[in-house]
N, C-alpha and C positions, 0 to 999 in steps of 0.2 A: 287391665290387671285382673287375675281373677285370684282366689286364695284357695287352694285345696286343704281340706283337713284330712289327718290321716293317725287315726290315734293308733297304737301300740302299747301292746302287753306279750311281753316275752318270745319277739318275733324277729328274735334275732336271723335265723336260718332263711326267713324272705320279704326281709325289710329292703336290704340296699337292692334286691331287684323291683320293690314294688315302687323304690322312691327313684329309680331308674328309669322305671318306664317315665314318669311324670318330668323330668330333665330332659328326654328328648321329645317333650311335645312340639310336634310344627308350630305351635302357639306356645313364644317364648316367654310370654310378660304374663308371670305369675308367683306366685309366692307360695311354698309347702310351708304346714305352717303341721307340723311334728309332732303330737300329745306322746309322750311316754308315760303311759298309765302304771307307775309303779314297778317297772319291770326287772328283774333278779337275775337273766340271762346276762348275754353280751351286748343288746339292743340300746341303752346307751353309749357306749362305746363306739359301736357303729353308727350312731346318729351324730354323737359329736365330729368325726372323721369325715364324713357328710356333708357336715355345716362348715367344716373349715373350708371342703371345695367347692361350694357353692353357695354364696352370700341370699340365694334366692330361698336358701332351708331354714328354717326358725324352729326351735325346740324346746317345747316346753314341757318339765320334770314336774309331774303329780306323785303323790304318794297313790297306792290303788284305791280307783274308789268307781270303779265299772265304768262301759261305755258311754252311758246318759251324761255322767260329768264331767268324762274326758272332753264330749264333743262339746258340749256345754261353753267348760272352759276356753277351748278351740276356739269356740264363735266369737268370746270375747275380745280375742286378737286379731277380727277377722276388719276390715275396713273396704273391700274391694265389693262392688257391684254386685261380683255372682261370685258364690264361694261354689265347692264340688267337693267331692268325696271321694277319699278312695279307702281301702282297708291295706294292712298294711302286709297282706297275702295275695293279692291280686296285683293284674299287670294290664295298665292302660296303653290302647294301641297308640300308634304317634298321632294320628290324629284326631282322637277322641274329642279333648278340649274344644279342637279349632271348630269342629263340628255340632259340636252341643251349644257354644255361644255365640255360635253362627242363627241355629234356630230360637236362639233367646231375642238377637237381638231384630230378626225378619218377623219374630210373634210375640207382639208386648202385651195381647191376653194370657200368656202363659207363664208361670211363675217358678216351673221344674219339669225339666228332663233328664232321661235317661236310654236305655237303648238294652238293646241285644249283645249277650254275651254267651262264650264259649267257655263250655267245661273243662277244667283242667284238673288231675290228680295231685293224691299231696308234694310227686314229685316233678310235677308241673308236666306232665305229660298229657296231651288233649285226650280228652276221652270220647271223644266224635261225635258230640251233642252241641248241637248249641239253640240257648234257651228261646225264644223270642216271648216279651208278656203283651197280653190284650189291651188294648185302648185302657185308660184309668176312667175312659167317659162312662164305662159299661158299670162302673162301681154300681153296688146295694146293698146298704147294710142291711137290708129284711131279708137277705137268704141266707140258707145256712150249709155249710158260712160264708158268713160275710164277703161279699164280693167287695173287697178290697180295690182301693183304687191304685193298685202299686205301681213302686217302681223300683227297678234294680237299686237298694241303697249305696253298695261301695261304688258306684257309676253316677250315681246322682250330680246334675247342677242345676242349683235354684238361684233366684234375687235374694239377696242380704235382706231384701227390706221384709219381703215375705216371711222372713225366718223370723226376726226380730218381730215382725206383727205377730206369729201367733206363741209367740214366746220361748223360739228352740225346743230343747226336747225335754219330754216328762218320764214319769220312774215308769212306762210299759213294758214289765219285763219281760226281755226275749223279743217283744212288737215295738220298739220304741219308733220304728221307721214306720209303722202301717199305724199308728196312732198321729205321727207327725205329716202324714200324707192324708186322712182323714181332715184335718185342720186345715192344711195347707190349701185344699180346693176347695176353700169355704174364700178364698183369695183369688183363687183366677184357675186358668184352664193347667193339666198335668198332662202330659207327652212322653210317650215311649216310643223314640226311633225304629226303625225298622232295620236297623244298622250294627251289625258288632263294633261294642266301643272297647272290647279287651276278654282278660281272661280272668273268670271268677273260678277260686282254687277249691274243690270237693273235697271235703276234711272231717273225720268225726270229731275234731280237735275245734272246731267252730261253735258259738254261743247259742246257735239255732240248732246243728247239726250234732251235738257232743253226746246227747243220751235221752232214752225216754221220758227221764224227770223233763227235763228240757223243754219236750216237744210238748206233753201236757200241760207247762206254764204257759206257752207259747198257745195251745191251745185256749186258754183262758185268756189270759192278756188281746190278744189278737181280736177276739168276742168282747168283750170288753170296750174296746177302741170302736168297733163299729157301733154297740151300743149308746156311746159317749158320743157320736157324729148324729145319730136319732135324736139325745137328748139336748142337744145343739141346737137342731134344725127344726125343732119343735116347742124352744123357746123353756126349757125344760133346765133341772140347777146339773150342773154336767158331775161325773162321777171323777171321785177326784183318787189319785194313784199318788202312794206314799212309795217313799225312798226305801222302809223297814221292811215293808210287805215280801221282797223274792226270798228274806229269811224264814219269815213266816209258811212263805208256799215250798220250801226247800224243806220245813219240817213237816209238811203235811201234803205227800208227793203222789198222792192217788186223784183220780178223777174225781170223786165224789167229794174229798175233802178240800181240794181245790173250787169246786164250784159251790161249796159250803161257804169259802171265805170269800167271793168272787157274788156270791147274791146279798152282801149284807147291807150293799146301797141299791141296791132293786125294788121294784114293786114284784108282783105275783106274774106277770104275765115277762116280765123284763127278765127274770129269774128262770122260768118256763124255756123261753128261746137260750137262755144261755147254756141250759144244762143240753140242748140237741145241736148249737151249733159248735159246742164243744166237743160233742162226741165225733160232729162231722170234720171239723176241722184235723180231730186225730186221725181219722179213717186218710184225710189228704196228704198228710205231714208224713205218714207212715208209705205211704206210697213210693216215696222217692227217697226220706232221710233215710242216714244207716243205723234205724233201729225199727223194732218193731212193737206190737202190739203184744201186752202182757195181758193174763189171766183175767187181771180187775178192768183192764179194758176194755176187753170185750162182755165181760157183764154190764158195766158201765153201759157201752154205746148200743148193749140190745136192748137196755130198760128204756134208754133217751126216744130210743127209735116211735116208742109209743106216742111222742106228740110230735110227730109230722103230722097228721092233720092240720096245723097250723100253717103248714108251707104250701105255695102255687105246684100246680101239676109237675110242669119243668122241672121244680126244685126238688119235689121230691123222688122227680127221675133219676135225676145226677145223684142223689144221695143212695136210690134202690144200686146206680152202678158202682159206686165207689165202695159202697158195704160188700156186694158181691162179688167186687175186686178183691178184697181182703180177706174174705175168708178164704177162695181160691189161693192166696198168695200162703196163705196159712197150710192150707192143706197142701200145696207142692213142697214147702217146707217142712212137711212132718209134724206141725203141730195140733195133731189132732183135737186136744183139750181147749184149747184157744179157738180154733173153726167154729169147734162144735158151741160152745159158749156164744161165739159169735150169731150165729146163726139162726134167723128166724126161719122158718116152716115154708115160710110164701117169697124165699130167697134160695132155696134149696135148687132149685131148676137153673136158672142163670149162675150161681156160683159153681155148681159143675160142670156146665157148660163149657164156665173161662179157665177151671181147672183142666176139665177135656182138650182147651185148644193150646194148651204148652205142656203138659204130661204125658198124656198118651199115647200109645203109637195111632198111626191115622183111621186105622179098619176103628179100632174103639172110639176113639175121638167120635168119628162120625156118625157111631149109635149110640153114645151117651147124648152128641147136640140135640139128634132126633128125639130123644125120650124128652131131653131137657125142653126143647120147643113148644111139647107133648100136656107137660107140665103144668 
């Protein structure tokens, strides 16, 4: 038996095809176990209709109180070995399940997997990507940022007992998965298949993906969690994430003002790394979600840049690339104020370079590379 949870908040339009996919799993002994987190749409309604035709769906009505307590709650109900996850916009392929607790139960050092998924649009249309993520062995919280030990959340299965050891989930707003994945392999080994287990839906309508406030939480939270896995593994009092706090960061929605309330349990050098791998982790977030970097951003992430000294050669490669992505992405967009804010002096040659190689026609392209090489 395994228990899926699958919370919902106003999802009505691709609920019964997310709890669809999971009814015809090749692996039939399992139990959906339903959060309605408060939901105003037609999303009850449809769930109850649901549970009349399939005794294997359970649904449990909260008043709204975010994903941390819905899943929370969720676990409570949860009795079965290895619970999973799915969100209730996504669509697991048939044999996803049989697959993932196939490798749980051939690797008993491993405590959760998850896999390779494919991109689909808000109208479930593939968009011809599909993602695959890096080992989670490769984690380290000393870069920046944080190399994350991830794993696809709405695709997630872990051991019940794992979850229950390190206590379910905590208030990491926007990172409640990459703070519950830090803990988690403090427990045994994390696995990401090599395998598409479904289809995760691209949406600006999503908790990670909805707007730049968002992605700056996300940037904070995320830093945070690695920080808190440092003070873990160094025997150190871990940093503790209150339930009140995403109102607080919602009233104070800039970079600087978020890494203001984000150092108040820091020392001086913990406070240091948080404000550069915040800056870095937006430069990341921005790359792919559908928003982009504002004004105070990029002031933000030009001042942060000044203590990379702090980082390994490596580290501050990938960070000279990802800056230099951004302002290129900038300046193809028109945003000339934002580039230029962005932009340091001894970034100028590589960012028009990457501008040169999707702008230009090719005769220019290829004497701006040379000037840029030049540089």
């Amino acid at each position: 038996m395994i228990d899926v949870l699958l919370p919902v908040h106003n999802g009505a339009s691709t609920v019964a095809e997310a709890i669809e996919s999971l009814r015809r799993q090749t692996l039939c002994n399992l139990r959906i176990v339903a959060i309605d987190d408060g939901s105003t749409d037609g999303t009850p309604q449809i769930l109850a209709a649901l549970a009349r035709e399939d005794s294997r769906i359970t649904v449990l009505t909260r008043r709204n109180g975010g994903i941390v307590d819905a899943l929370n709650a969720g676990l409570q109900l949860c009795s079965s070995e290895f619970v999973a996850r799915q969100d209730a916009d996504d669509i697991s392929d048939r044999t996803r399940l049989e697959m993932q607790l196939g490798y749980l139960e051939q690797n008993p050092d491993c405590v959760a997997v998850s896999g390779a998924v494919r991109h689909i649009d808000e109208t479930g249309r593939p968009t011809g990507t599909t993602q695959h993520f890096r080992s989670p062995e490769s984690a380290d919280a000393r870069w920046a940022p944080s190399r994350e030990p991830y794993l696809c959340h709405p695709f997630l299965m872990v051991r019940r007992a794992a979850m229950q050891a390190v206590g379910g989930y905590r208030y990491v707003h926007n990172a409640e998965d990459t703070d519950l994945y830090w803990r988690l392999s403090e427990r045994g080994r994390l696995h990401n298949l090599d395998l598409r287990l479904g289809d995760y839906r691209m949406h600006a309508a999503s908790i990670s993906g909805g707007s730049i406030v968002s992605g700056r939480i996300m940037a904070l939270s995320s830093q945070l969690a690695g920080l808190s896995a440092l003070r873990r593994r160094e025997a150190n009092p871990d940093i503790r994430f209150d339930r009140e706090a995403l109102a607080e960061y919602r009233r104070s929605p800039t970079l600087a003002k978020l890494h203001a309330l984000g150092r108040r349990q820091l020392d001086g050098r913990e406070a240091e790394y948080l404000r550069l791998a915040m800056a870095a982790k937006l430069l990341e977030l921005t790359s792919y979600r559908p928003y982009e970097l504002e004004l105070e951003d990029c002031h933000f992430i030009r001042e942060a840049r000044g203590g990379r000294g702090q980082l390994s050669p490596a580290n501050r490669a990938e960070l000279d690339r990802m800056h230099a992505a951004a302002i290129a992405r900038l300046l193809k967009k028109g945003r000339m104020r934002e580039a230029t804010a962005l932009a340091p002096p001894s970034l100028y040659g590589s960012a028009a370079a990457r501008f040169a190689a999707t702008a230009l026609p090719p005769p220019l392209r290829r004497a701006l590379t040379r000037i840029a090489a030049a540089s």
